[in-house]
N, C-alpha and C positions, 0 to 999 in steps of 0.2 A: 621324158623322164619325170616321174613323179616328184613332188612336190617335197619338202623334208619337213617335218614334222615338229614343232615348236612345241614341245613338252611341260606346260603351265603345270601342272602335276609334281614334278623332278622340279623344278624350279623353285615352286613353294615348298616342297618340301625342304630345299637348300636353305632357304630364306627361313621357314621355323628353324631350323639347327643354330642357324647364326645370331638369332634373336633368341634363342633360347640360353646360349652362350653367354649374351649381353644381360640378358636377364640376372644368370645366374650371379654376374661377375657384380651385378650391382647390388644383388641382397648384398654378398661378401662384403666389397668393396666401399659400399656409401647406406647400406643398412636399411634398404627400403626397396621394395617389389612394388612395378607399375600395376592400377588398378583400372578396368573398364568397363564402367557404367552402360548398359542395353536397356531401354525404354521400349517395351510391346505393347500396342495396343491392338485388342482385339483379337482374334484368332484365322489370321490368313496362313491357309496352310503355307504358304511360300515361304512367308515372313518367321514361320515357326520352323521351318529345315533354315534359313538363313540363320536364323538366331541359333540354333543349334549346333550348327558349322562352325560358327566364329566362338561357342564358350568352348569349344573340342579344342578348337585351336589354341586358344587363351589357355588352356588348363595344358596344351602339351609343352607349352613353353617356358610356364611358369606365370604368366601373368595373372594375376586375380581379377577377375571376372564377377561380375552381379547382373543377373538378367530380371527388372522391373516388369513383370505381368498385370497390365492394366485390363478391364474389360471393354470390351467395345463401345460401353455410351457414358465411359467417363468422362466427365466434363473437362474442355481446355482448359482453364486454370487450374485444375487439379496436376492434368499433367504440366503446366506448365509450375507451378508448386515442385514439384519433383525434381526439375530442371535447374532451377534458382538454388535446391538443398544440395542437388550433384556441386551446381557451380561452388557452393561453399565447402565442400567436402574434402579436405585435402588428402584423401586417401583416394579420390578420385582421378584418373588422370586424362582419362579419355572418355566421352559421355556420347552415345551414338542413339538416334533419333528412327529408329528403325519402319521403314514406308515400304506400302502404302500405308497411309491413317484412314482409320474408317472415316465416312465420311462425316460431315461438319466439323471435321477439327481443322484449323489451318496451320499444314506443314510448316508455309514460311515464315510465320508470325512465331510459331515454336522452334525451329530451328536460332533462327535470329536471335533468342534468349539464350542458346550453347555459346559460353564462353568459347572465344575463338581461337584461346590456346588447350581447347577442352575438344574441339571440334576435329573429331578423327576422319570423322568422312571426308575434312578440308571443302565443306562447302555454303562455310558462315560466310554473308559480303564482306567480311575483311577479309580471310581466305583468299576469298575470291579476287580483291584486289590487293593481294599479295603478289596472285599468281599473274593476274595483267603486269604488274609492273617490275616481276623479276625480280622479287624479294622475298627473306625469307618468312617463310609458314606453310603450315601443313597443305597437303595437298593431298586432290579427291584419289582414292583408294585404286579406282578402276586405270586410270590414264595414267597413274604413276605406274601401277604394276604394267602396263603396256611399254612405257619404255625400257621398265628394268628388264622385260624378256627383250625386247630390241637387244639394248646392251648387253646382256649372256647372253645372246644368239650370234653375239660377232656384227650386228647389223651396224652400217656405218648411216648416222641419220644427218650428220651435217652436208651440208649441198645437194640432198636428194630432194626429187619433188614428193608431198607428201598431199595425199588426197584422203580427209578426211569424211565420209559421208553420215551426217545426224551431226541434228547443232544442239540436244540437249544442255544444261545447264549442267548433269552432274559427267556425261563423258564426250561430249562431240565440243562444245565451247573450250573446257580447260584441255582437252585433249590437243585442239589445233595448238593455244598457246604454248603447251609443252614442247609440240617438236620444232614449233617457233623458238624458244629458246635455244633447244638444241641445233639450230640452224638448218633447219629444213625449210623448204619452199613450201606452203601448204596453204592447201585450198580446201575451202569449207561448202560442200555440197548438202541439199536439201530437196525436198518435197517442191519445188519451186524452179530448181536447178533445172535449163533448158539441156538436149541431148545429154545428159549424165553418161553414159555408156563413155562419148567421145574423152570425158573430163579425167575418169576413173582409168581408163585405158592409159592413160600417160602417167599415172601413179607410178613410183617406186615403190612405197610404203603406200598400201592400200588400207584404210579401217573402217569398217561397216558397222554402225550402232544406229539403227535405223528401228528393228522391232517388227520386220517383215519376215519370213520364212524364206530361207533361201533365195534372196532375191538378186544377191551379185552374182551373177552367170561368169561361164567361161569364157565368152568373149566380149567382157567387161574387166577382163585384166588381162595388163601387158604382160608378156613374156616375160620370167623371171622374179614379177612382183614379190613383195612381201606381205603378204593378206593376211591380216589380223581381225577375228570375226569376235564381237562383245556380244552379239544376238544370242538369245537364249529362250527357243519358242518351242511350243508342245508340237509336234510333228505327230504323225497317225501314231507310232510307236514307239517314239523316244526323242527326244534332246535335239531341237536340228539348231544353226544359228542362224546368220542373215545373209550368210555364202553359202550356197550349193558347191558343197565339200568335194562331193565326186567330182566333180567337173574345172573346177579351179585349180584341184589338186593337179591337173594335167597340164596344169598353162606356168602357175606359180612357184617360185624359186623355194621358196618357206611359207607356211599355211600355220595358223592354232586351229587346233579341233575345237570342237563342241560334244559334248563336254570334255573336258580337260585341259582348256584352253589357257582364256582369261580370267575365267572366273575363281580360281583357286588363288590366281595371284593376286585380285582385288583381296580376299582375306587373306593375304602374307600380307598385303601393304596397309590394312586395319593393325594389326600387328606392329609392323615397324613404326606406325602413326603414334600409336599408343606407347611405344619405347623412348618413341622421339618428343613427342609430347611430356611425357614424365623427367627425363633430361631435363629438356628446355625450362620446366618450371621452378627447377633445382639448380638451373644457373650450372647446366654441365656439357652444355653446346648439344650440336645436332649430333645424331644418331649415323 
């Protein structure tokens, strides 16, 4: 039996209705629309359709949006200038640092200057050790929207083992701690990782953010799994991700595609960050 089909698409779409909702309700209701600051530097096509995606999405919901176009050999402190005006900007609510940075700018030195209640991506080190210790603050965009499809999919993640494979900083690190919260058994695989196949096979909840083409096979997942693929790699003619879709689809209980997966819900949850974040600042609780 085939696999059923986890709808990242339909999901986000649900997700702007409801934040468009909230949006509305708050011009009404407390007389001010969430605002969110985009920092480009450079001209990476990638980063120019990301950037594009997220002001589309901003403008369906209601949020106001300003996308910074910097050129590729503006100097750090320049952007880093621009950062400090967001941070004081109180029409600003959410200020996103948008990567790759061409090269000699340093991400983490400019990151680390976003107010951490400004920090939509959720991957300032306070964030970050928000998110270790189970308290609250924003969190990273990708591994949040990965649970909330978990939860509208029905997926139950407390007591399951949860096999997480990529220890990045912005989705395989906060990723494991997530379903660690949510009480899942999870194990952190790597490039390092002895027999992988054997680790991955006993997953419930399988997540591949690894950045190889198709590389979790079909008989690298248990029977029934739940495979949730973040990979997002140019294939000969379109979109593949880091699970060989054909093949897993035959083993696996629920699967995300590529495209249509995760990646729509990473910008629903830029979104809710940015709602939650403007709240927060207004002293009117979480989102």
């Amino acid at each position: 039996m085939a696999a059923a089909i986890i709808d990242g698409k339909a999901m986000a779409a649900a997700i702007r209705r409801e934040a468009k909702a909230a949006v509305d309700s708050l011009a009404v209701e407390a007389g001010f629309v969430p605002g969110l600051a985009v920092i480009l530097v450079g001209d990476d096509p990638g980063s120019q359709v990301y950037v594009r995606n997220k002001a589309r999405a901003c403008a369906e919901v209601g949020i106001s949006s300003h996308v910074h176009n910097l050129p590729a050999d503006t100097p750090e402190e320049t952007v880093a200038d621009l950062i400090r005006a967001l941070n004081d900007n109180d029409a600003v609510d959410g200020i996103l640092l948008q990567l790759p940075l061409p090269a000699g700018l340093d991400a983490d030195s400019l990151l680390q200057l976003i107010r951490p209640d400004k920090d939509v991506d959720g991957i300032h080190p306070v964030n970050a050790g928000k998110l270790l210790l189970g308290t609250n603050g924003l969190l990273p965009c990708t591994p949040q929207g990965i649970i909330e499809m978990l939860q509208r999919s029905g997926v139950e993640i407390a007591g399951k083992r949860a096999v997480m494979v990529g220890r990045s900083n912005i989705v395989g690190k906060p990723m494991a701690l997530l379903l660690l919260q949510h009480n899942a058994t999870v194990t952190v695989c790597h490039s390092r990782t002895r027999d992988l196949a054997a680790i991955t096979r006993e997953a419930d909840i399988l997540v591949a953010a690894i950045g190889k083409p198709e590389f979790i096979k079909q008989e690298m997942i248990k029977p029934g799994a739940v495979v949730i693929d973040v990979g997002m790699n140019r294939g000969d003619k379109s979109l593949v991700g880091d699970v060989d879709f054909a093949g897993a689809s035959e083993v696996a209980g629920m699967i995300t595609p590529v495209p249509g997966g995760v990646g729509p819900m990473t910008i629903a949850m830029l979104l809710h960050n940015t709602l939650q974040a403007a709240k927060q600042r207004r002293g009117l609780g979480r989102e």
